[in-house]
C-alpha positions in Angstrom: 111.1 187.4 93.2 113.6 186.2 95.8 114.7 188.4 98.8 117.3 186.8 101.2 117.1 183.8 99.3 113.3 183.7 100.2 111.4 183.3 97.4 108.0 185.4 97.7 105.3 186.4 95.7 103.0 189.9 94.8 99.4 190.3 95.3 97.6 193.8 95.9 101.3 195.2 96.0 102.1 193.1 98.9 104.8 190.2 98.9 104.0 187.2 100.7 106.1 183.8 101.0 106.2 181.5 97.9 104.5 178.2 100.4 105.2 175.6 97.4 109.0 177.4 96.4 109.6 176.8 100.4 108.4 172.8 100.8 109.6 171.9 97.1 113.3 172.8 98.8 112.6 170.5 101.9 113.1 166.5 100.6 111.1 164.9 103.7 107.5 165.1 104.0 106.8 168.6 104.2 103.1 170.7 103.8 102.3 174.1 105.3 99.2 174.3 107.2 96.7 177.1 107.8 94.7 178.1 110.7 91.6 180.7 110.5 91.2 182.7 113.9 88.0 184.3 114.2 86.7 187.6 116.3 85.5 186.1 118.6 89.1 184.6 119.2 88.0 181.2 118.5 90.0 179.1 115.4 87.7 178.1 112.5 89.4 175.8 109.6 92.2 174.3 109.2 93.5 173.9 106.2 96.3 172.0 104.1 97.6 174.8 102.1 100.4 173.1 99.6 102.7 170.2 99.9 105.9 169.1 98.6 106.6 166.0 96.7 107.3 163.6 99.3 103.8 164.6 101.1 101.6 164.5 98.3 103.0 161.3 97.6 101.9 160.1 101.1 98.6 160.7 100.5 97.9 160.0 96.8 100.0 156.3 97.3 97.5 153.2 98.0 99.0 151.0 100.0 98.1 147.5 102.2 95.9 148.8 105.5 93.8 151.5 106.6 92.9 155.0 103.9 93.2 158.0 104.1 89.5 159.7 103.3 90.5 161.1 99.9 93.6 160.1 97.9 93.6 162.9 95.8 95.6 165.8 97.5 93.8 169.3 96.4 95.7 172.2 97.7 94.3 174.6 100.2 91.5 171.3 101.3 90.2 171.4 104.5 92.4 168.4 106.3 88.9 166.5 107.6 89.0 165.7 103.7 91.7 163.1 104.4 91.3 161.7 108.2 88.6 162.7 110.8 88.4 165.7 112.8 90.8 165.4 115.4 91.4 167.7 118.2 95.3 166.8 119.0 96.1 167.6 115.9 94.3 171.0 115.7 95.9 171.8 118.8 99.7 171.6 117.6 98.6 173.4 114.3 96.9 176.0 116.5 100.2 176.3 119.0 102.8 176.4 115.8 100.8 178.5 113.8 99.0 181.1 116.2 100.9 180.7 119.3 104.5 181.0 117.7 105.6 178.2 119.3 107.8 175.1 117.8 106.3 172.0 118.1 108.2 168.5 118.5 105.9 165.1 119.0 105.5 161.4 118.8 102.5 160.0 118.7 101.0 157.0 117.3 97.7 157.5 116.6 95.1 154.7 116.4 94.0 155.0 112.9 97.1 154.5 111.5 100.2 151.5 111.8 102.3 153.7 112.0 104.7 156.2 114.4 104.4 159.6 113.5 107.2 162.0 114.3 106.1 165.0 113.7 108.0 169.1 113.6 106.0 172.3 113.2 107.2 175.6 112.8 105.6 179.0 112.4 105.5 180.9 109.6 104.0 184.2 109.2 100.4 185.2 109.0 98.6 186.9 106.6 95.6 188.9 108.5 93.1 186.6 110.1 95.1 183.1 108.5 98.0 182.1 110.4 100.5 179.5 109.2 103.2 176.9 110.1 105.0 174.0 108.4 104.1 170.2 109.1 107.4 167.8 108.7 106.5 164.3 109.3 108.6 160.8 109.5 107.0 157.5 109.8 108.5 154.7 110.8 106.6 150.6 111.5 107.8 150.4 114.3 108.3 152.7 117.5 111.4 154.2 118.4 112.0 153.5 122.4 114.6 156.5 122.8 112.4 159.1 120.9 109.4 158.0 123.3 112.0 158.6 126.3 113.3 162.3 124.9 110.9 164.2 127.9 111.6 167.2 130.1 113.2 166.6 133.3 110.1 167.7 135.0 108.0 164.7 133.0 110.5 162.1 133.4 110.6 162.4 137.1 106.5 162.8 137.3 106.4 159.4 135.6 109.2 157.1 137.4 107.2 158.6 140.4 104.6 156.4 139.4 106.3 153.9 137.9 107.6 153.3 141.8 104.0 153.4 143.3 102.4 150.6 140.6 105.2 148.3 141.8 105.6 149.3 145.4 102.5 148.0 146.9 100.7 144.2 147.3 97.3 146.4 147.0 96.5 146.6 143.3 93.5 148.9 143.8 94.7 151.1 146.7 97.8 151.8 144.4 95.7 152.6 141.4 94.0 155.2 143.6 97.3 156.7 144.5 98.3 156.7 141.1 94.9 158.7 140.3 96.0 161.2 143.5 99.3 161.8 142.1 97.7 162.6 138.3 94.9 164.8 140.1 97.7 166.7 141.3 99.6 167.1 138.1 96.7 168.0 136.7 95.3 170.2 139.2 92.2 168.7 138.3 88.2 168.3 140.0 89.0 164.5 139.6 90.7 161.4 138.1 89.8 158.3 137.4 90.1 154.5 135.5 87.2 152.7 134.4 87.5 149.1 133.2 85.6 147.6 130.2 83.9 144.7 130.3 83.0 144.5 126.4 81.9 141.1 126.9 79.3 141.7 129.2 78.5 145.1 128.2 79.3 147.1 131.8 82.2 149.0 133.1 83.0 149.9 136.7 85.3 152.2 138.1 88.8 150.8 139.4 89.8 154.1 141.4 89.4 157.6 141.4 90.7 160.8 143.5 88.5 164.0 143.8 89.6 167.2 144.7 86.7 167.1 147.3 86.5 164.4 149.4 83.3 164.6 150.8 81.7 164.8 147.3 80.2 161.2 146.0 82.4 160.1 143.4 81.7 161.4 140.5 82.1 159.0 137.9 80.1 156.2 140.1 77.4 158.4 140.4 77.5 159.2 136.6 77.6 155.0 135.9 74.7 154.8 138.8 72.8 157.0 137.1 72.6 155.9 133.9 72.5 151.9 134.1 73.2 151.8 130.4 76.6 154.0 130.7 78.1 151.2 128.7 76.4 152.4 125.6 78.2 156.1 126.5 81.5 154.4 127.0 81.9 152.3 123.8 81.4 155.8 122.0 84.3 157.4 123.1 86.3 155.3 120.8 84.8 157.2 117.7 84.6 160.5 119.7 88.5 160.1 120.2 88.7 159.4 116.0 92.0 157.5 115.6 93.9 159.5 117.8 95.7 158.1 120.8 93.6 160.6 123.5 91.0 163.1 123.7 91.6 166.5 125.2 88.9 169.0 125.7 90.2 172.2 127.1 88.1 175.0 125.8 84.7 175.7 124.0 86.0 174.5 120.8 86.6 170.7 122.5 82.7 170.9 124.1 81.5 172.0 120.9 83.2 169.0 118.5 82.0 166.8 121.7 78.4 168.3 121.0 78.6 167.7 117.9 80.1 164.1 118.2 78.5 163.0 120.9 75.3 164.7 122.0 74.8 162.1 124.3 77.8 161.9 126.3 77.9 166.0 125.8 75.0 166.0 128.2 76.4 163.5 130.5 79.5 165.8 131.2 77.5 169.0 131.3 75.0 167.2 134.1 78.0 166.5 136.1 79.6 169.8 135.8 82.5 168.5 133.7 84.1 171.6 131.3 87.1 170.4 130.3 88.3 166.0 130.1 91.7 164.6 129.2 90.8 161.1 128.1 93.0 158.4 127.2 92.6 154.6 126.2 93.8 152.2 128.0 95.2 149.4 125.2 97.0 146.3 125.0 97.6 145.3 121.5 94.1 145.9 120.2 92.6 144.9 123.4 91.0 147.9 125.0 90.8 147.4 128.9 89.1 150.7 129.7 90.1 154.8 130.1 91.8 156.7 132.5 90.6 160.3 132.5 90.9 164.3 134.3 88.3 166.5 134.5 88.1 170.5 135.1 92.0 170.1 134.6 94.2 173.0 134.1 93.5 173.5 130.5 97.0 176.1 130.1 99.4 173.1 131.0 97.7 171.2 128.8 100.6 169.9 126.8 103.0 169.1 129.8 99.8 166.7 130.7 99.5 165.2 127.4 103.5 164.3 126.9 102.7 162.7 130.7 100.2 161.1 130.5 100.7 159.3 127.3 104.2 157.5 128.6 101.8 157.1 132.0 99.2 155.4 130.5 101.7 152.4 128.8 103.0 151.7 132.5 99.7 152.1 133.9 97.9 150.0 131.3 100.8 147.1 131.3 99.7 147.3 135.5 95.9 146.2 134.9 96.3 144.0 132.0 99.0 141.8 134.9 96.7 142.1 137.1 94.0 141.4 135.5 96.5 137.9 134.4 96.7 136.8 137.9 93.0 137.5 138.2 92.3 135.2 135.2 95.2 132.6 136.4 94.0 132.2 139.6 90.6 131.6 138.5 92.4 128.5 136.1 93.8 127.0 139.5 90.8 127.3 141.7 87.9 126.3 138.9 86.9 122.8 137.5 87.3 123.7 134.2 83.9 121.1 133.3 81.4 122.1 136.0 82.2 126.1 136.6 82.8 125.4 140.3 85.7 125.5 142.2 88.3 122.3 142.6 89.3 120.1 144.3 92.4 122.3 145.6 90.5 125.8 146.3 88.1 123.0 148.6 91.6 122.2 150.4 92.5 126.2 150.8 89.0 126.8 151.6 89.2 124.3 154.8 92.5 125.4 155.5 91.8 128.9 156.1 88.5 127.9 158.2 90.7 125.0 160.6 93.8 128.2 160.6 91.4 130.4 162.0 91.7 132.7 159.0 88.2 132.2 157.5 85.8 132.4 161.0 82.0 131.7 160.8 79.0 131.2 162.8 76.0 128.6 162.4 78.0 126.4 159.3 76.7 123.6 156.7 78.9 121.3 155.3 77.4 119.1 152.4 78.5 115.6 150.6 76.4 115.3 147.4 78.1 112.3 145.0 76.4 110.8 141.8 74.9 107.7 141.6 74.2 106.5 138.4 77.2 108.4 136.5 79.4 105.1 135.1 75.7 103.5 133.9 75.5 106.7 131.7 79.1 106.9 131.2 78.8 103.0 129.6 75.7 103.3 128.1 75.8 106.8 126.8 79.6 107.8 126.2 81.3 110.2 128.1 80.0 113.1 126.3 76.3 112.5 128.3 78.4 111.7 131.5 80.0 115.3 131.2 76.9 116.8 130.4 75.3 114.6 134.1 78.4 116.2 135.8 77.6 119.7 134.8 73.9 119.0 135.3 74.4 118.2 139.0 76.7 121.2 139.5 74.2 123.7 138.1 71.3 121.5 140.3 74.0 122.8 143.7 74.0 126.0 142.3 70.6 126.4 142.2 69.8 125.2 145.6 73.1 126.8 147.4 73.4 130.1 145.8 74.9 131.4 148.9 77.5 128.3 149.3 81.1 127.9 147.6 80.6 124.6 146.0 83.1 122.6 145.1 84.0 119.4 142.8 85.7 117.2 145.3 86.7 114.9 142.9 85.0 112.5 139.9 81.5 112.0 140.7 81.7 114.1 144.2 80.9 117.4 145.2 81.1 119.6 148.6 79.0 122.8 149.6 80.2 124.9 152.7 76.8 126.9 153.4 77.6 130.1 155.5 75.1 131.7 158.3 72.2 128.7 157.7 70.3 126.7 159.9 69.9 123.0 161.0 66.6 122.8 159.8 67.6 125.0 156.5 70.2 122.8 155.8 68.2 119.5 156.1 65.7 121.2 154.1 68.1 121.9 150.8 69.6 118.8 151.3 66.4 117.2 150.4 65.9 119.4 148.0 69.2 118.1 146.4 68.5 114.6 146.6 65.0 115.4 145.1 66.4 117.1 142.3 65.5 116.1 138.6 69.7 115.6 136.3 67.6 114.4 133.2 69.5 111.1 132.8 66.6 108.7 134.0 68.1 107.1 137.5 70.7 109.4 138.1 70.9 110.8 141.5 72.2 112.4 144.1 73.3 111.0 147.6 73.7 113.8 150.0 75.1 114.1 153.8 74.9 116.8 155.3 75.9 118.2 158.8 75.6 121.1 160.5 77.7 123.1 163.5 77.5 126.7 165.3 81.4 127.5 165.3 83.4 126.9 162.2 86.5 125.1 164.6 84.2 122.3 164.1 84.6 122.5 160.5 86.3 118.9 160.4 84.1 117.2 162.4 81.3 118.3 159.9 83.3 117.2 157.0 83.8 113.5 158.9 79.8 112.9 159.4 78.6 114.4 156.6 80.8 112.5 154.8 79.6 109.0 156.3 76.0 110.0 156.2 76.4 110.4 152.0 78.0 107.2 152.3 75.0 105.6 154.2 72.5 107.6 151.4 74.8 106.0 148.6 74.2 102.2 149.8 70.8 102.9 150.6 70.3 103.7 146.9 72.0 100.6 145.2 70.5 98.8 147.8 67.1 99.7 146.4 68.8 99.1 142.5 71.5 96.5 142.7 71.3 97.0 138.9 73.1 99.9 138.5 75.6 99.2 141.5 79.3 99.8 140.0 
């Protein structure tokens, strides 16, 4: 029957829509989606009721990259059949179908290599089942000026802290400003960004804003408290299922985060945490950490998703530059053979000390050069005469592991010991000249001096200089053989 140009059907003497008539006259990819409420005014499934042509296509077409779970589309299925339970997604069903409310988003969810832009509209309920229609486009490659379409309100909430990340020579005390001003938007307990070290296998927290101040900070007492965190952290990846973010705003959320993640579940509950926002932090596929609210306010949910997830590309695109210059300035300070610092970080160093900048009491300065490194060099090939180099670096390291040590140049090295004393630094100097570089002769000659005020600093560097020299012609003095 059709009423209104409406084409419905009869059951029990009741018409109801005609789902497939309705999608079959849409030509992009259309289904209609379900949503069960419950009595106790919780949602249960979710459901993908029937789909036009277009979107059964989508999901019954193999093609190059990542699967959906089942290929086969089965009408009225349960949508974990295809991807994993994902809580994002359940929420705009639940706001289009249950709530009334059109839905307009575009998200790029990690599972997928694509850009989703996605329309829902409601549709009437029968009983206890509500419904609403799911229109999707997908495009390679992400559309700038549909990522920019935001409310006023959202747009200005984000240049606001586009300004701050690029108003201040402090990276970390403007990343703790930034956390403030997203506390605030979210009216949450606290925010904060936690970096991830997936190399090493730790995280730390890079700043965080609490609604209490004189509370310890939450998250570093979570880390502190559990000194395998790290094994918490690289879970939320699979807790977050493909999507681009997590949001837990009611008992639903803690009970698929229960379920999940027992583990992490418990972590949140011991810290009092009833509702997260939790995003990635990504470059590329390079994940640098999170940046999460807790104890938000769960009914502005939405205007903090569509914020946070344009926030999160400026914020992210902040810490990996950062975290460039970090890595950068470690290239021009390091000798890239011996893992100490060069020749030109020495010069800096001794600047800053002579300026006045760097100031210290009771200093050692140290001259430790190899003797015996072109014998091996000839005799052995450069390959052992690199190996000598990083032997006698790691031999400094050893016996200075409070000094900066630095590769002066070649065969030469320099240790400025802080807070030591004469005797100290006599003692480790032997110590170095003692010390065993497995390449038979091969040796170290060492000067050291030693002064109470750091203005001094280039008078140390003049005798302890000459005094390695003197060490050095004492040694081929004793074996002419292997004088160069």
């Amino acid at each position: 029957m059709d009423r209104d140009g409406v084409s419905l059907v009869g059951k029990d003497g009741i018409w109801y829509m005609d789902f497939q008539a309705f999608v079959d006259n849409i030509d992009v990819m259309t289904c209609v989606i379900s949503v069960e409420m419950k009595e106790d005014g919780k949602y249960g499934d979710i459901r993908l009721v029937v789909g036009n042509k277009a979107y059964v296509q989508s999901i019954e077409t193999v093609w190059d990259g990542p699967q959906l779970m089942s290929t086969k589309f089965v009408p009225n299925s349960l949508y974990q059949n295809y991807f994993p339970k994902d809580l994002n997604f359940e929420t705009v069903c639940y706001r289009a179908a249950v709530e009334k409310v059109p839905v307009h988003t575009y998200v790029h969810p990690d599972r997928f290599d694509f850009w989703f832009d996605l329309f829902l509209l409601p549709l009437c309920n029968e009983g206890n089942i509500y419904y609403c229609t799911y229109t999707q486009q997908v495009s390679q490659q992400g559309d700038t000026r549909k990522m920019a379409t935001l409310s006023a309100n959202t747009a200005s909430e984000v240049l606001n802290i586009c300004l701050k990340l690029h108003g201040s020579a402090d990276f970390k005390e403007t990343m703790t400003e930034v956390m403030k001003d997203i506390r605030s938007l979210c009216k949450a307990r606290a925010c904060s960004i936690m970096l991830i070290d997936t190399e090493n296998r730790s995280c730390k927290v890079l700043a965080e804003d609490r609604e209490d101040r004189r509370e310890e900070s939450m998250m570093r007492s979570v880390v502190r408290r559990d000194p395998n965190f790290y094994e918490i952290a690289e879970t939320w990846e699979d807790t977050i299922g493909g999507s681009n973010c997590l949001i837990v705003k009611d008992e639903n959320g803690m009970d698929y985060v229960k379920t999940k993640n027992p583990r992490w579940y418990e972590s949140l509950r011991g810290a009092g945490v009833w509702s997260i926002v939790l995003f990635p932090l990504k470059i590329g596929d390079e994940l640098l950490g999170y940046m999460w609210a807790t104890n938000f306010e769960t009914q502005n949910a939405d205007h903090i998703k569509e914020t946070l997830e344009l926030a999160t590309y400026f914020v992210t695109s902040e810490i990996a530059n950062d975290q460039l210059l970090h890595r950068l300035k470690i290239l021009s300070s390091m000798d890239m053979l011996t893992g100490v610092m060069n020749r030109n970080e020495m010069n800096n160093r001794i600047d800053r000390i002579v300026s006045g900048e760097d100031q210290m009491r009771n200093l050692g300065i140290v001259f430790a050069d190899l003797n015996g490194l072109k014998r091996v060099n000839d005799d052995k090939g450069h390959i052992s005469g690199d190996q000598l180099l990083k032997q006698a670096a790691a031999a400094l390291q050893e016996v200075f592991p409070e000094g900066s040590i630095f590769r002066a140049g070649g065969d030469e090295f320099m240790v400025i010991v802080p807070d030591t004393t004469e005797q100290t630094l006599i003692e480790k100097s032997i110590q170095v000249r003692n010390s065993e570089l497995g390449f038979g002769s091969a040796c170290f000659a060492v000067g050291e001096c030693f002064v109470e005020d750091s203005k001094d600093i280039l008078k140390a560097l003049h005798i302890s200089d000459e005094r390695m020299y003197a060490d050095k012609d004492r040694f081929y003095q004793d074996h002419p053989e292997l004088k160069r």
